[in-house]
C-alpha positions as CSV (number, residue, x, y, z in Angstrom):
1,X,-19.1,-43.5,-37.2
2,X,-15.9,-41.5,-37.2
3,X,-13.2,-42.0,-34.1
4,X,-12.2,-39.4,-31.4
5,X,-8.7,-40.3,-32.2
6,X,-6.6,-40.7,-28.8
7,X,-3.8,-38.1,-29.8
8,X,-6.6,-36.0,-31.1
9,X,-7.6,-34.8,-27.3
10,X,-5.2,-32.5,-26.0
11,X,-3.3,-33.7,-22.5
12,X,-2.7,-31.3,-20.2
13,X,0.8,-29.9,-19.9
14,X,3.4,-30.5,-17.1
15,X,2.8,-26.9,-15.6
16,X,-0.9,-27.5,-15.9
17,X,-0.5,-30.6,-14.0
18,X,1.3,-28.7,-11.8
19,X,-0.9,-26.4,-11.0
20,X,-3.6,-28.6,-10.7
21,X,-1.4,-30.2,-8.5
22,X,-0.8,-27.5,-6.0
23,X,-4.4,-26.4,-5.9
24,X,-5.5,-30.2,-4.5
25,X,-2.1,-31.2,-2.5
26,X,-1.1,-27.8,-1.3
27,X,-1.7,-26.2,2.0
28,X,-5.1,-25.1,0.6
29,X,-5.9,-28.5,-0.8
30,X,-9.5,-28.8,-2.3
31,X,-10.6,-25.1,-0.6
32,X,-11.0,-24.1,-4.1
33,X,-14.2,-26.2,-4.8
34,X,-15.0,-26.2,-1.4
35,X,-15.7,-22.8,-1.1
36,X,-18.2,-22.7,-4.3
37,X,-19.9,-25.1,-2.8
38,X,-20.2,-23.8,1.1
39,X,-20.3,-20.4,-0.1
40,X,-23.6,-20.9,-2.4
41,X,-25.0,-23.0,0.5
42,X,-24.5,-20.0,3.1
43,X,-25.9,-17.6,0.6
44,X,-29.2,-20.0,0.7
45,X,-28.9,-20.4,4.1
46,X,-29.0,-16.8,4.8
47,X,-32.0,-16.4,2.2
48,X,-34.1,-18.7,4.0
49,X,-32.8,-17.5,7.3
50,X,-33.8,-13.7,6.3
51,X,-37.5,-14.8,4.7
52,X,-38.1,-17.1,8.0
53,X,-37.6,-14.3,9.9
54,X,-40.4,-11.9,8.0
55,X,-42.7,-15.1,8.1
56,X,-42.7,-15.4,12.0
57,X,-43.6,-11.4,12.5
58,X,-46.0,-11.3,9.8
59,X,-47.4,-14.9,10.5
60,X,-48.3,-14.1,14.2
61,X,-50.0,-10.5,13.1
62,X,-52.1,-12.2,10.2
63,X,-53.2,-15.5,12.3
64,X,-54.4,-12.7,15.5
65,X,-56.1,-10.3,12.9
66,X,-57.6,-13.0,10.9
67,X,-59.3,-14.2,13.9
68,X,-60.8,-10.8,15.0
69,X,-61.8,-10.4,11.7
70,X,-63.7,-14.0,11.1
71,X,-61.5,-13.9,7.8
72,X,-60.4,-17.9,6.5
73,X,-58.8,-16.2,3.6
74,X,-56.6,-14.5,6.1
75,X,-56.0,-17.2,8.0
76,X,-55.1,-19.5,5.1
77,X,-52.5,-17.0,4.4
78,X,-51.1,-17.0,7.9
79,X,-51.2,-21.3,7.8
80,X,-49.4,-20.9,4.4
81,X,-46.8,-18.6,6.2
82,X,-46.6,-21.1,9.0
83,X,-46.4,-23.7,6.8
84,X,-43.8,-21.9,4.9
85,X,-41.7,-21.1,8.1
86,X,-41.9,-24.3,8.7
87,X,-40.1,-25.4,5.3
88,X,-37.7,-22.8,5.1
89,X,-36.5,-24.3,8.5
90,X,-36.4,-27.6,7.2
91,X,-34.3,-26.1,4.5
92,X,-32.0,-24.9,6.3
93,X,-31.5,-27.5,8.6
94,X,-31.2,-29.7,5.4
95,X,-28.3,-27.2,4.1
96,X,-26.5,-27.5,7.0
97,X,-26.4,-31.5,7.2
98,X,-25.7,-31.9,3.4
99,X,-22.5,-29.9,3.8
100,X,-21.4,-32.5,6.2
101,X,-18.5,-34.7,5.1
102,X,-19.0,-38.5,4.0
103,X,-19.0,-41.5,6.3
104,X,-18.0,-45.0,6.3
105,X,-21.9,-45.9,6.2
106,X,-22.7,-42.4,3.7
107,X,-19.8,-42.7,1.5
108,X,-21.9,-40.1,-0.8
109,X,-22.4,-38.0,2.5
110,X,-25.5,-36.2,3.0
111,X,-26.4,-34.3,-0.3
112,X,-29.4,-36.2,-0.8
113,X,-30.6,-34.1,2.5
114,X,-30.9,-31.3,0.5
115,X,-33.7,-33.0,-1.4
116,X,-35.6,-34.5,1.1
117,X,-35.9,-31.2,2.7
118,X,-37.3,-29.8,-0.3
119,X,-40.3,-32.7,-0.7
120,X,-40.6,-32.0,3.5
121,X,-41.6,-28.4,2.9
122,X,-43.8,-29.3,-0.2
123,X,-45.6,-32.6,1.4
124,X,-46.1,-30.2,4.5
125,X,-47.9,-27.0,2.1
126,X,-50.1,-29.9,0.9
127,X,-51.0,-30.8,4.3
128,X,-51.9,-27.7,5.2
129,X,-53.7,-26.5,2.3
130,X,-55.7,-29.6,2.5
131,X,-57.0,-29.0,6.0
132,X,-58.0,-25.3,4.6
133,X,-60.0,-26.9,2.1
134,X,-61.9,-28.8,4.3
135,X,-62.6,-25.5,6.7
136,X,-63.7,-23.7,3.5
137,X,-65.8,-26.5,2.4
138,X,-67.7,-25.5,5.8
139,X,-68.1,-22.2,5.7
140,X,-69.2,-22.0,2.6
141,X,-72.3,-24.3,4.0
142,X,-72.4,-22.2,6.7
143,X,-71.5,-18.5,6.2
144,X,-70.2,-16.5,9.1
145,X,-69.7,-13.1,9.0
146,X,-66.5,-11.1,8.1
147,X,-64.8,-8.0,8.9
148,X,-64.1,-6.5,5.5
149,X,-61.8,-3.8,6.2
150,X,-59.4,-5.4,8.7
151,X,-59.4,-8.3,6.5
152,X,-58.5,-5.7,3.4
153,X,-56.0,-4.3,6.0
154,X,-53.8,-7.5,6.7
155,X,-54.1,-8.2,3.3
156,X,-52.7,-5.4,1.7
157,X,-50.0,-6.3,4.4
158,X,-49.6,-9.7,3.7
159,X,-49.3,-8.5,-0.1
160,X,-46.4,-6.4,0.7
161,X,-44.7,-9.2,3.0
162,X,-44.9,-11.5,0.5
163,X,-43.1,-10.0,-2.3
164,X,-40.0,-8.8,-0.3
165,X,-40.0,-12.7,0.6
166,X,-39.7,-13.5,-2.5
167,X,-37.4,-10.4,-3.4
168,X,-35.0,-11.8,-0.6
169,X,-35.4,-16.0,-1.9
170,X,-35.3,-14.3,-6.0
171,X,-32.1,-12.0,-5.4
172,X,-29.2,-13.4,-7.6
173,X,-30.9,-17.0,-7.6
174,X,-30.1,-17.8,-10.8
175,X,-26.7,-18.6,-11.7
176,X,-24.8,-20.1,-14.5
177,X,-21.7,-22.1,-15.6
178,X,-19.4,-20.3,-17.2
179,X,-16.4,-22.7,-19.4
180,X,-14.1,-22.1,-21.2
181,X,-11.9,-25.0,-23.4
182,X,-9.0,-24.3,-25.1
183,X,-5.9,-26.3,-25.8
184,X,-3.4,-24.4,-24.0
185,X,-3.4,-22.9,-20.3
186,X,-4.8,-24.0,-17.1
187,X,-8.0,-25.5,-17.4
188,X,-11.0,-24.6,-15.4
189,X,-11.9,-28.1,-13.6
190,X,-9.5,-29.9,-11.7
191,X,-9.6,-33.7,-12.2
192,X,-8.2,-36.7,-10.9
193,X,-8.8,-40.5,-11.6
194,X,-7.4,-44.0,-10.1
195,X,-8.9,-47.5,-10.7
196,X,-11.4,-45.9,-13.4
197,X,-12.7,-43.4,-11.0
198,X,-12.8,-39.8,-12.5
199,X,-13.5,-37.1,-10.0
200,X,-14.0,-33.9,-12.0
201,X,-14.7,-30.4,-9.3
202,X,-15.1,-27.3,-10.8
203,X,-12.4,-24.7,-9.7
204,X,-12.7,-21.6,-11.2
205,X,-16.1,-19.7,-12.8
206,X,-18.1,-22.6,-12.3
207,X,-21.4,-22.5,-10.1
208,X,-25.2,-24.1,-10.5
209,X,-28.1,-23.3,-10.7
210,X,-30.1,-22.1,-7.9
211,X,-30.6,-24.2,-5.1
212,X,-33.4,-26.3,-5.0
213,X,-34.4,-25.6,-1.3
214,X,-34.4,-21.9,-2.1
215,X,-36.5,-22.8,-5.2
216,X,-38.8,-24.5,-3.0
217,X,-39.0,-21.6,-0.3
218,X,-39.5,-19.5,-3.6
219,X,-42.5,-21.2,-5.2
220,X,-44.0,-21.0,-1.8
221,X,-43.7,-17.5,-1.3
222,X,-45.1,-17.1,-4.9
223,X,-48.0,-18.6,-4.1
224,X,-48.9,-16.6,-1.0
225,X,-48.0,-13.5,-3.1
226,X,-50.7,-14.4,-5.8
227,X,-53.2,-15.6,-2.8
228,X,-52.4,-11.9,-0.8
229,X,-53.9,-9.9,-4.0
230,X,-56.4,-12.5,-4.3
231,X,-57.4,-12.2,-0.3
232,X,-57.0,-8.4,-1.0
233,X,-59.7,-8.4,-3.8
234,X,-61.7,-11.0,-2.5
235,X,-61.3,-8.2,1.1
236,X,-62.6,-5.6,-0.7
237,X,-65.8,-7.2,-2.3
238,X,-66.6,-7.8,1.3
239,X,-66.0,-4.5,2.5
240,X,-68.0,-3.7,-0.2
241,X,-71.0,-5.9,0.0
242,X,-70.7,-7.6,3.9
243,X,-73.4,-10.1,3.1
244,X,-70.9,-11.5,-0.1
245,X,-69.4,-13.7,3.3
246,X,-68.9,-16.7,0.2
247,X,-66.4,-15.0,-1.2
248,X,-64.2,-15.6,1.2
249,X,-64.1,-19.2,1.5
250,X,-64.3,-19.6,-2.1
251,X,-61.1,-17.1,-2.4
252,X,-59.7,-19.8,-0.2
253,X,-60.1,-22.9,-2.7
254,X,-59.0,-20.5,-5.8
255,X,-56.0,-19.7,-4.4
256,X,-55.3,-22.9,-2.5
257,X,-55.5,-25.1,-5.9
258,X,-52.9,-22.3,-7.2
259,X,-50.5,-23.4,-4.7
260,X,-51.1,-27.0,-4.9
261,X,-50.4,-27.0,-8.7
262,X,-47.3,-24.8,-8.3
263,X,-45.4,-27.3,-6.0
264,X,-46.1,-30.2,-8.5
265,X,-43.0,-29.5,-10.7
266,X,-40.6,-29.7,-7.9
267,X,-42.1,-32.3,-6.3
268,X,-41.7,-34.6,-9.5
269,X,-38.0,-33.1,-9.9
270,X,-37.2,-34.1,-5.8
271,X,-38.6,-38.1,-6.3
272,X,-36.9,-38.6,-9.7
273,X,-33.4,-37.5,-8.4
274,X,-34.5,-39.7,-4.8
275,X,-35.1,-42.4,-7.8
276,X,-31.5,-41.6,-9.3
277,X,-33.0,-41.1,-12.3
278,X,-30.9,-39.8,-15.2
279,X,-30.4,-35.4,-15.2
280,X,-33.2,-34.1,-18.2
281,X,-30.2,-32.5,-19.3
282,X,-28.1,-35.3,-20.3
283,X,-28.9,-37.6,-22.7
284,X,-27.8,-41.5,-22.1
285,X,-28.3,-41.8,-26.2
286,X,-25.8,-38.8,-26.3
287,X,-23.3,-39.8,-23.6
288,X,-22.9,-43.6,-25.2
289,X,-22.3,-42.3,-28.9
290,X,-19.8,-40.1,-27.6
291,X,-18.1,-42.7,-25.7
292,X,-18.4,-45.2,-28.9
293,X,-16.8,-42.2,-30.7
294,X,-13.4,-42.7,-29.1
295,X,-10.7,-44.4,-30.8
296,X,-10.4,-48.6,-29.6
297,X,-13.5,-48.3,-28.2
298,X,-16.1,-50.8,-29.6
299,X,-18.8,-51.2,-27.5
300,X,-20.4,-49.1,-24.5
301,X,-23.2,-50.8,-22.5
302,X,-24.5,-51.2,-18.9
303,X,-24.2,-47.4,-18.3
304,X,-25.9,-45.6,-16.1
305,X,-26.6,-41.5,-15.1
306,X,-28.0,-40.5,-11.6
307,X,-28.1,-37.2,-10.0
308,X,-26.8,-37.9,-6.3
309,X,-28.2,-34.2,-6.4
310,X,-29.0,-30.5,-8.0
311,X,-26.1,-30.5,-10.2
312,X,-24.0,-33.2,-8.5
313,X,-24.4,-36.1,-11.2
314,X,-22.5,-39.3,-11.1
315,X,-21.6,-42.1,-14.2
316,X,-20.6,-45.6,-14.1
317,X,-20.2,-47.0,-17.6
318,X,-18.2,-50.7,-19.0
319,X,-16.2,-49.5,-22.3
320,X,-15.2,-52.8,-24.6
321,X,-11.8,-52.2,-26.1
322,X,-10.1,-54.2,-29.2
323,X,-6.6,-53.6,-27.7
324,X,-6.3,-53.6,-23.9
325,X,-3.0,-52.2,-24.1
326,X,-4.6,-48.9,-24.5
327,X,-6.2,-48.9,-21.2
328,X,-5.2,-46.0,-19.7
329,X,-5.4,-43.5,-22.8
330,X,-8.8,-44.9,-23.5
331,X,-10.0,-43.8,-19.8
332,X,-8.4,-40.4,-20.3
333,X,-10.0,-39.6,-23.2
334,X,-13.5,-40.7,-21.9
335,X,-12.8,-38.8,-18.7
336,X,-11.8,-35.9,-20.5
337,X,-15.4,-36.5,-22.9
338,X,-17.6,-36.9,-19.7
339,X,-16.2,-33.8,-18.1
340,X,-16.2,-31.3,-21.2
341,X,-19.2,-32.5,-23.2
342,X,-21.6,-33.5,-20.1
343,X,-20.3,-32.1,-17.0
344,X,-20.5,-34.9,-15.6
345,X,-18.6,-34.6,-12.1
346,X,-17.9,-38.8,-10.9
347,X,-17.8,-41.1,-13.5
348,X,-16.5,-44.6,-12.5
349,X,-15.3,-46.5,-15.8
350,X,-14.2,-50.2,-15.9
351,X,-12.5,-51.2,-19.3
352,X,-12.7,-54.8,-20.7
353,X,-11.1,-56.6,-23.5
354,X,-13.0,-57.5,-26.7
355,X,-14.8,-60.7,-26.2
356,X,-14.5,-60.6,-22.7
357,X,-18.4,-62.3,-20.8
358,X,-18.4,-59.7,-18.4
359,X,-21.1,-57.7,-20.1
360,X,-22.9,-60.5,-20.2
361,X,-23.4,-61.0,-16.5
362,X,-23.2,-57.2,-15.8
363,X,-26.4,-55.6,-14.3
């Protein structure tokens, strides 16, 4: 296996250093990254703040109008909006405590809020739909009697609602990261280790991917998008044909199983970063070979990859070196591999001599 050689990895210059330097001990020390990070929160914040607003109008009209016109289907849609009001509070609630600084107790700080909020307003859909189910179950044993045309009223509506919901949550959501390496000029992350702890921020044209709460709040209003034009179809069959009442409840279990199924992805994606499970897009088979790649380094083991959360992932790794004299180039260059190859934003690495038992009673 051929050697990243240690001279091999270009060092940043003094006036690099320097500028780096500035940036973090300057008067406007760490506002750089800082403002990536509170300015993509606030951007989801004001999402979710915009659609929670269109929910509580159009919530209130559908639950009233779905009553006078016997509709479930309506009313399903008005729960999901409650339901979805609901979670896009939670979100935002969650945004605003994960942008709070660490503690002595939460030395990670409150990131991990950003998840739980999400699984809150996906436990909370299920809930919902699952008491919907159960109503529909009922009326289907025992029709009632609908009002087609207000129920193909506040349908057509809800349809409209709905998709400038998810207009507003969709509207430069997706965003990517932007890098650029070359071996002169300033670099675009800013990193700085001690005691084997790397912490790499990104600086300049750096930003993730859209933010899972906003991706939650989006998959909801999806689903009620998709269950308006069915309620709308289903609306005009009974308008149509007023004894075709089972349409109705039936329209609710269709569209209820639509929403249920389209949560499942993010709810596996919120418990396997609540596990600290490894990011899908970083390979632990990569990360050790590259490490194994670097020059003195002879053995990686008891590494481990965990997202602390949505593109916030952390690295602790033991490196076995034949000669310990190299101990700070080695942790440079791995530093500098973690950072440029993975992205990888906290690594803590501890370097051992060759032969040393450490890895032996390591967990």
């Amino acid at each position: 296996m051929a050697e990243i050689p240690i001279d091999d990895i270009p060092a940043a210059d003094d006036s690099q250093i320097e500028l780096l330097s500035a940036i973090r001990t300057g008067p406007g020390a760490g506002l750089a990254a800082e403002a990536i990070a509170n300015g993509e929160a606030a951007v989801a914040q004001r999402k979710l703040t915009i659609a929670a607003g269109f929910c509580v109008i159009f919530m209130v009209l559908e639950a009233v109008g779905g009553y006078f016109a016997n509709s479930l289907a309506i009313m399903t849609d008005a729960a999901h909006l409650l339901a979805d009001l609901a979670g896009f509070l939670i979100s935002v609630f969650a945004l605003w405590l994960s942008s709070r600084p660490a503690t002595e107790h939460l030395s990670f700080g409150w990131y991990r809020m950003e998840i739980i909020g999400a699984l809150m307003s996906v436990v909370l859909i299920w809930i919902v739909t699952g008491f919907l189910f159960v109503e529909a179950f009922f009326r289907i044993q025992n029709p009632e009697p609908v009002n087609g045309k207000m129920m193909a009223s506040l349908a057509g509506c809800g349809l409209v609602v709905n998709a400038v919901i998810a207009l507003v949550l969709h509207s430069s959501g997706h965003s990517h990261s932007h890098a650029h390496s070359h071996s002169s000029g300033p670099s675009s992350t800013g990193e700085h280790s001690h005691d084997g702890h790397s912490h790499t921020e990104p600086l300049l044209g750096v930003h993730s991917h859209q933010n899972v709460n906003v991706r939650a709040a989006l998959i909801h209003a999806i689903g009620d998008l998709v269950q308006s034009l069915g309620v709308l179809i289903a609306a005009f069959v009974v308008w149509w044909h007023p004894t075709w009442t089972i349409v109705d409840p039936i329209c609710t279990f269709f569209f209820g199983l639509i929403v249920l199924f389209s949560t499942t992805g993010l709810l596996k994606e919120c418990i396997h970063v609540l596990m600290e499970g490894a990011p899908v897009h970083i390979s632990n088979r990569s990360v050790r070979e590259s490490l194994k790649k670097i020059e003195y380094v002879r053995q990686v083991h008891d590494l481990h990859i965990w997202s602390i959360k949505q593109g916030r992932t952390s690295l602790s790794v033991h490196l076995e070196v034949d000669r310990i004299g190299h101990h700070e180039a080695v942790l440079q260059s791995a530093q500098r591999v973690l950072r440029e190859q993975f992205g990888i934003s906290h690594s803590t690495i501890q370097i051992e001599a060759s032969g040393d038992d450490c890895h032996s009673d390591c967990a």
